[in-house]
C-alpha positions in Angstrom: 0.0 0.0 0.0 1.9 3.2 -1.1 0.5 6.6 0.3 0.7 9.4 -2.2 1.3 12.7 -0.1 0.0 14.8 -3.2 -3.5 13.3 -2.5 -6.0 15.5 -0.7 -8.4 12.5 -0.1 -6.3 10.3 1.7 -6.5 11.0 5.5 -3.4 11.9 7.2 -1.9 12.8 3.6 -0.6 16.3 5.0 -2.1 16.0 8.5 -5.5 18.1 7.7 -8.8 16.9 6.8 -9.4 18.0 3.2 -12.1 21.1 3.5 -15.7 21.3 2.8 -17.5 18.4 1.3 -15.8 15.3 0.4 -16.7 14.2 -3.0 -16.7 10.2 -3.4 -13.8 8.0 -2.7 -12.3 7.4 -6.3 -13.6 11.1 -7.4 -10.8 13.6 -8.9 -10.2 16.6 -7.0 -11.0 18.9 -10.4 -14.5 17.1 -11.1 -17.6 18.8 -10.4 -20.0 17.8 -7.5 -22.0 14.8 -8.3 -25.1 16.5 -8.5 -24.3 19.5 -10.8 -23.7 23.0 -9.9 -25.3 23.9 -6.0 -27.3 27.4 -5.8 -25.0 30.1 -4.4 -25.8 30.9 -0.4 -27.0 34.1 0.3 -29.6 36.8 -1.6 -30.6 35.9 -4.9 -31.9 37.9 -7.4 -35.7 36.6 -8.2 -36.3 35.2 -11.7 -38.4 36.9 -14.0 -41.2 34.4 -15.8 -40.1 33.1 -19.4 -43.6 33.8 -21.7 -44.1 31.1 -23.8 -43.4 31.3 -27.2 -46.3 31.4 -29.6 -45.9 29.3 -32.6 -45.9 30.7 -36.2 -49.8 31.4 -37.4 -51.3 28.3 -38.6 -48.9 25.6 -36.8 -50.1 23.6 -33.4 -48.5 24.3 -30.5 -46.2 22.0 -28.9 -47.1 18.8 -27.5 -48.1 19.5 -23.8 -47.9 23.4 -23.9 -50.3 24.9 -21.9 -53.7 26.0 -24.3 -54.6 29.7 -23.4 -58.0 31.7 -23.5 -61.2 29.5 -24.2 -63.4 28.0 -27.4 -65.8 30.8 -28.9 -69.5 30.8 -28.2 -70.9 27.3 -29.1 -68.1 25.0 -29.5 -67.7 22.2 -26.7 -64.7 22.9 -24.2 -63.2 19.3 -26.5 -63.4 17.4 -30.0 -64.2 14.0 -29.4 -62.0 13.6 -32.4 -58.7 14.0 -32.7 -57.4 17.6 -32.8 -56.4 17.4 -36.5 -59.8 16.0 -37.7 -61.3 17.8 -40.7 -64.8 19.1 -40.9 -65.7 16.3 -43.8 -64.8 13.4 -41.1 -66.6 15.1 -37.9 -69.7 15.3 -40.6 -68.7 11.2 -41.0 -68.1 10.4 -37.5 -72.1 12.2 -36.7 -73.4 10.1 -39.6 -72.1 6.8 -38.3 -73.3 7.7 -34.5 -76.9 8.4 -35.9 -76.8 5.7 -38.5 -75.4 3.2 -35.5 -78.0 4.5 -32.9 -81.3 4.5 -35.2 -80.1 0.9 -36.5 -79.9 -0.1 -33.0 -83.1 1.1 -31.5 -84.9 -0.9 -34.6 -83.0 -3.6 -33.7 -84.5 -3.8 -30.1 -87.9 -2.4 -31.4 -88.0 -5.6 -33.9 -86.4 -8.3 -31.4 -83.9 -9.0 -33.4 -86.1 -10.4 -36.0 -84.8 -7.2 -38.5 -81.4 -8.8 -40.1 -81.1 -5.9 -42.4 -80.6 -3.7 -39.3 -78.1 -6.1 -37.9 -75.9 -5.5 -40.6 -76.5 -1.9 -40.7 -75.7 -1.8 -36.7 -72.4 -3.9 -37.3 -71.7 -1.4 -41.1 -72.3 1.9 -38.6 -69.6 0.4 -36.0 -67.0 -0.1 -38.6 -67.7 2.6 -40.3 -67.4 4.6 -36.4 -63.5 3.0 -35.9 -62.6 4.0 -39.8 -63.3 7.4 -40.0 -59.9 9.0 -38.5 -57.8 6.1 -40.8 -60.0 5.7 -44.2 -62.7 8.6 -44.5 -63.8 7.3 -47.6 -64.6 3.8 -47.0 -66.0 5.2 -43.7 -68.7 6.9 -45.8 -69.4 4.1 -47.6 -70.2 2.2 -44.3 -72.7 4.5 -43.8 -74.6 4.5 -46.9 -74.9 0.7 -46.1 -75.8 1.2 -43.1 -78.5 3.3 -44.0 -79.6 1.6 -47.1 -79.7 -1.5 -44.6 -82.4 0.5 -42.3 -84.3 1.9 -45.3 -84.1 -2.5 -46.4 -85.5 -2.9 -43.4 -88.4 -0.6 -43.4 -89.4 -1.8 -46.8 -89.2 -5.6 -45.6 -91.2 -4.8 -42.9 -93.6 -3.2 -44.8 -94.1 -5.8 -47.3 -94.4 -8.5 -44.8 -97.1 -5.9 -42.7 -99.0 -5.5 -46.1 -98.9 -9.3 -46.8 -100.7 -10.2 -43.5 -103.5 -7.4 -44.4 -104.1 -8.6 -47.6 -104.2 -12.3 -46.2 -106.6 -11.0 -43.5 -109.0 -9.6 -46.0 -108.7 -11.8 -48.8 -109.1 -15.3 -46.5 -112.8 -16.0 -46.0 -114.3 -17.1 -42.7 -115.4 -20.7 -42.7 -119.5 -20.7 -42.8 -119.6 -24.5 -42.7 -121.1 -25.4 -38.5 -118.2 -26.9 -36.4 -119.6 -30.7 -35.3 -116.8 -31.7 -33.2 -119.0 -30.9 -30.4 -117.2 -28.4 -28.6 
């Protein structure tokens, strides 16, 4: 074991402790404190607030930058799209809600006897979870889905207008019952 006298680490090295704090064993004298520069003791001068910069006109702010002043008259506080949705797909995205909520309530109305509205309920879905990816094959979802109610009405139609005509085409039966009862 050979004891440098140069080094201000070792104890005993010139007969002082070394001053102030002791950085960690196996730390050069010339390197920094471990955990950066310390704040100077004393009065300090207070720090004047950094406004944020706006970005150039048209651009989105940063990611996580704080939003100042509020939406005009009318507009909700959010999108429930995403912040870069057009107008065409937030007219999409209300078309497949409706489409998927009218297809639905003649789905329960019918008991699930109306299979055109089945697929239009499923069409209105897909159509729901494509409109921020693939607009246009989002709108085509919805036509089916509506031409899949309107399919429906008109089944249901015929098959109401088949039972009236049955009802007053079909004769009652004149002949006497003799069973008896």
């Amino acid at each position: 074991m050979t004891d440098r006298p140069d080094d201000p680490y070792l104890p005993g090295s010139n007969g002082e402790p070394p001053s102030g704090s002791q950085p960690p064993y196996g730390t050069p004298p010339s390197a920094p404190p471990p955990y950066g520069p310390q704040p100077p003791y004393g009065p300090q001068q207070p720090q004047q607030p950094q406004q944020p910069q706006q970005p150039p006109y048209g651009a989105a702010p940063p990611y996580g930058s704080p939003q100042y002043g509020s939406p005009p008259y009318g507009s909700p506080p959010y999108a429930y799209g995403s912040a870069t949705e057009t107008p065409e797909q937030r007219s999409i995205r209300t078309q497949a809600i409706v489409a998927l909520i009218v297809n639905a309530v003649v789905l329960l109305m019918t008991c699930f006897t109306a299979l055109p509205s089945i697929g239009g309920t499923i069409t209105a879905g897909i159509a729901l979870g494509q409109v921020g990816s693939d607009p246009d094959n989002a709108r085509r979802l919805v036509r089916w889905s509506w031409g899949l109610l309107i399919a429906t009405f008109v089944i249901g139609a015929l098959i109401i207008g088949v039972f009236v005509i049955l009802a007053v085409t079909v004769e009652p039966s004149t002949t006497p019952d003799t069973t008896g009862y």
